[in-house]
C-alpha angles and dihedrals in degrees: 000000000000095000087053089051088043090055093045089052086049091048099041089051091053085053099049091048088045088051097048090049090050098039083045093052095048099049091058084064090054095048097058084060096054132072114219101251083059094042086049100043089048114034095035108025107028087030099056104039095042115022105025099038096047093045095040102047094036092056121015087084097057102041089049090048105047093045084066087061126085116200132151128204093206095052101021135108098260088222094050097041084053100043088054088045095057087053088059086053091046090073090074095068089038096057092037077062093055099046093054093053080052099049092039082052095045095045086050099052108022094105090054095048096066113053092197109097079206094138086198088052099040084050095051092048087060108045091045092061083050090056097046085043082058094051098042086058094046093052096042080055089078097046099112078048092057101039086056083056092054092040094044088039084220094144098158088075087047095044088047092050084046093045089048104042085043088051097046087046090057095050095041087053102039090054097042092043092044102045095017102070126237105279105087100037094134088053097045092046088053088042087059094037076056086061099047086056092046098053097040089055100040090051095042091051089045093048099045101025098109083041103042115103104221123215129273110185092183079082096053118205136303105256098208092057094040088063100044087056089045088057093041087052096056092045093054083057088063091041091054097059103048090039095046086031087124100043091051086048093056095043090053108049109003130076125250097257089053084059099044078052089048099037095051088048091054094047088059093045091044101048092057083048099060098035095046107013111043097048078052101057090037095064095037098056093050079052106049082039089060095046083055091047098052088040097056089045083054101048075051089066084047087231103157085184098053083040104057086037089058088044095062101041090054085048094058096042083059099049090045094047092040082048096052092048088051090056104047083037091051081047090059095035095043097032110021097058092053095057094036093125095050098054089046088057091045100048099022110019142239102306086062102030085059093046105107085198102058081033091059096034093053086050094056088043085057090059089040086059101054087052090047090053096052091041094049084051095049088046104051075056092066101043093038095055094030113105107144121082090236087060099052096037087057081067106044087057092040083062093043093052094039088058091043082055100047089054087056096055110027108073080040083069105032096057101026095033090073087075080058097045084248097099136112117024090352093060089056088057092050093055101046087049088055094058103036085055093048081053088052098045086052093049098055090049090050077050096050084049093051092056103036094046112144106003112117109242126184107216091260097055083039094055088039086059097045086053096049089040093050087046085038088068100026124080115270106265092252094065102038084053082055094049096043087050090058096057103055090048089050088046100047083043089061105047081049104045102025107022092124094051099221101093111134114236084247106055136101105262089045089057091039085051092047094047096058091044093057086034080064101033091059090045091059100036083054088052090050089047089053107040095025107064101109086059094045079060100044084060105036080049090056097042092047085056099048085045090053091040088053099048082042096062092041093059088045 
């Protein structure tokens, strides 16, 4: 049974990677159609306030609540099984109501939130929030279809509806943008927002209609689980707005062509997030969960000798996984902003490869991922050791305070940065980098405490092992001169070589500029090779035991 559930984590992860890579690919078909005021107007603003927010805050509770719970239709008592069933039903009306609060709000302030009195441009704005009303209603629509999914694991139905729906939006919006004009880009992007609901639901229903279990409200609810999705439903208020904190930030004070700029940054940063960092986190924090484990079984025993043993190797795992993120984050904060433009012409074209904003805004998002990847880290640390309700409540309120501070700060340098020259989109970043680096201070502290718990420490030996813990997880000096060195002469080589902005990919400076960044790269990769080997080991060491593990438990 394990070994079943095992396989269909393992499958459902492979989906959801091979999802992202395809929906990833074809919206970058969609964005060389698109000029950054409609991308802005459709996939921040529209999308948030009437797609996102809608979908998030209708169903997150529900799907969150009824995974807790544990029923069988075989074994189950056939009035309970039914009563939490039609729960899992009741998501649709709540949602409808959602949606409606969304549309009344979008009807009443459609004609403020574009500053053009442009009437084609007003009326495309609002049609295009109907249309994505319309979708947020048809998708919702499959939601008891998707939370048998969840319930059943059985992703490969799920991945198959997404892949579809996101196939049948890309060539929806490919055909309307490239023979429509260019007047009514919001409305075609939510008409074929319209088709990707369409298609989800309709393959979803088709695909679960003889298994879905359909509602009978003779039998009411049951009220247990009701209330469990109630309380999951006013937390995901909370979690939407520290997790769409930016988006709401834009929508509120910046124009539509600030959030395509930004939109278009953040689908790049996420993507490499996704792809390097998460399967990263993932595995770190089942790792760092098993060395507690083994640890609190030993303290158990009450063997100081096998306790301070399993510390330190979980110490070191840390240093050598938090290592590993700050150098393939150094290589997307020192290397990536200096080719921003590039990677825009070669994955979005010209129109956006040539654009010094996006350009600007992608290079701030290649620093705010190198912070992202030691705080998520840091983070799986956290969540993987903590175990008592004041730990994780001392989250829970670090999170709370860091978005407090982020609303605080981030409309201070959206609209004042631009005196600076870090407004506008840049400024976001650089709020967002500011708090993501406050969560990840605090998580390494909540990790030096984790180590050093219970050994008595005057303030200088506590400061002394605070020193050696934070160069215990940093580049040696050497190396973060080296790479220091490499982006000022990247740097310099940019404002030299492609300053204008129009270079070909194929032209002189842009091979020149390319040259000189390899030239760097493999100096600095040569450095790590040579001071770097006891951590090379560390990690091949690492790598060698899950691999075993793994092959272990196969042959068990």
């Amino acid at each position: 049974m394990n070994d079943a559930k095992t396989g269909k984590a393992a499958a459902g992860f492979l989906y959801s990677f091979l999802l992202r890579i395809l929906s990833f690919a074809l919206s970058q078909m969609t964005i060389r159609l698109v000029d950054p005021t409609s991308l802005g107007k459709a996939s921040i603003r529209l999308e948030l306030i009437c797609n996102t927010t809608v979908l998030f805050l209708g169903r997150e509770g529900f799907r969150l609540g009824l995974m807790k719970v544990a029923y069988s239709r075989r074994n189950g008592d056939h009035r309970k099984v039914q009563r939490i069933n039609n729960v899992a039903w009741l998501c649709i009306p709540v949602s409808l109501c959602f949606a409606l609060i969304a549309l009344t709000f979008h009807l009443h302030t459609y004609q403020r939130q574009i500053s053009s009195d442009d009437d084609e441009e007003i009326r495309d704005y609002k049609w295009g929030g109907v249309l994505y009303f319309v979708a947020s209603v048809l998708e919702v629509i499959s939601e008891p279809c998707v939370i048998e999914c969840l319930r059943t694991m059985d992703m490969k139905t799920r991945a198959k509806a997404e892949a579809l729906a996101s196939i049948g939006r890309a060539y929806v919006s490919i055909l309307l943008l490239s023979f429509g004009g260019k007047k009514y880009n919001a409305a075609t992007i939510g008409l074929a927002q319209c088709v990707y609901a369409i298609i989800m639901s309709g393959t979803l229903y088709v695909s679960k209609w003889n298994s879905l279990m359909w509602p009978r409200f003779t039998f009411a609810f049951d009220h247990s689980v009701l209330w469990l999705c109630t309380v999951f439903s006013l937390q995901s208020i909370f979690k939407h707005l520290l997790t769409d904190g930016d988006r709401i930030v834009l929508s509120a004070i910046a124009g539509a062509y600030d959030s395509g700029v930004y939109a278009i940054a953040s689908a790049y940063c996420g993507m490499a997030c996704r792809i390097l960092f998460q399967p990263l986190e993932e595995n770190g924090r089942i790792l760092f969960s098993n060395s507690h484990s083994s640890i609190a079984r030993v303290k158990l025993e009450r063997n100081e000798v096998d306790i301070k043993k399993l510390i330190n190797d979980l110490r070191k795992t840390y240093c050598v996984l938090i290592k590993l993120v700050v150098y393939i984050g150094l290589l997307f904060a020192i290397f990536g902003t200096n080719y921003t433009s590039i990677l825009l012409k070669v994955m979005a074209g010209g129109q956006w490869g040539s654009n010094p904003d996006a350009a600007a805004a992608l290079s701030a998002f290649c620093i705010y991922t190198a912070i992202m990847a030691l705080n998520g880290m840091t983070e799986a640390f956290v969540y993987g050791v903590a175990e008592t309700g004041k730990e994780i409540g001392s989250l829970t309120v670090a999170h709370a305070v860091f978005g407090f501070v982020f609303y605080l700060i981030a409309p201070v340098l959206v609209v004042h940065g631009k005196r600076y020259g870090i407004g506008g989109t840049v400024g976001l970043v650089i709020a967002n980098g500011i708090c993501m680096m406050l969560r990840s201070c605090f998580s390494l502290h909540f990790a030096f405490s984790y180590f050093h718990h219970g050994s008595a420490q005057t303030k200088a030996t506590k400061m002394k092992n605070l020193v050696r813990f934070v160069a215990d997880v940093l580049p040696r000096k050497l190396i973060l001169v080296l790479f220091l060195l490499s982006f000022i002469i990247m740097n310099y080589s940019k404002s030299i070589w492609m300053e204008s902005g129009n270079h070909s990919l194929t032209s002189m400076a842009t091979i020149q500029h390319l040259a000189l960044g390899i030239m760097c790269f493999a100096m600095t990769g040569c450095l790590v090779y040579v001071l770097e080997k006891d951590f090379g080991r560390s990690l091949y060491a690492m790598i060698s035991q899950r691999r075993r593990s793994d092959v272990r438990q196969k042959t068990e």
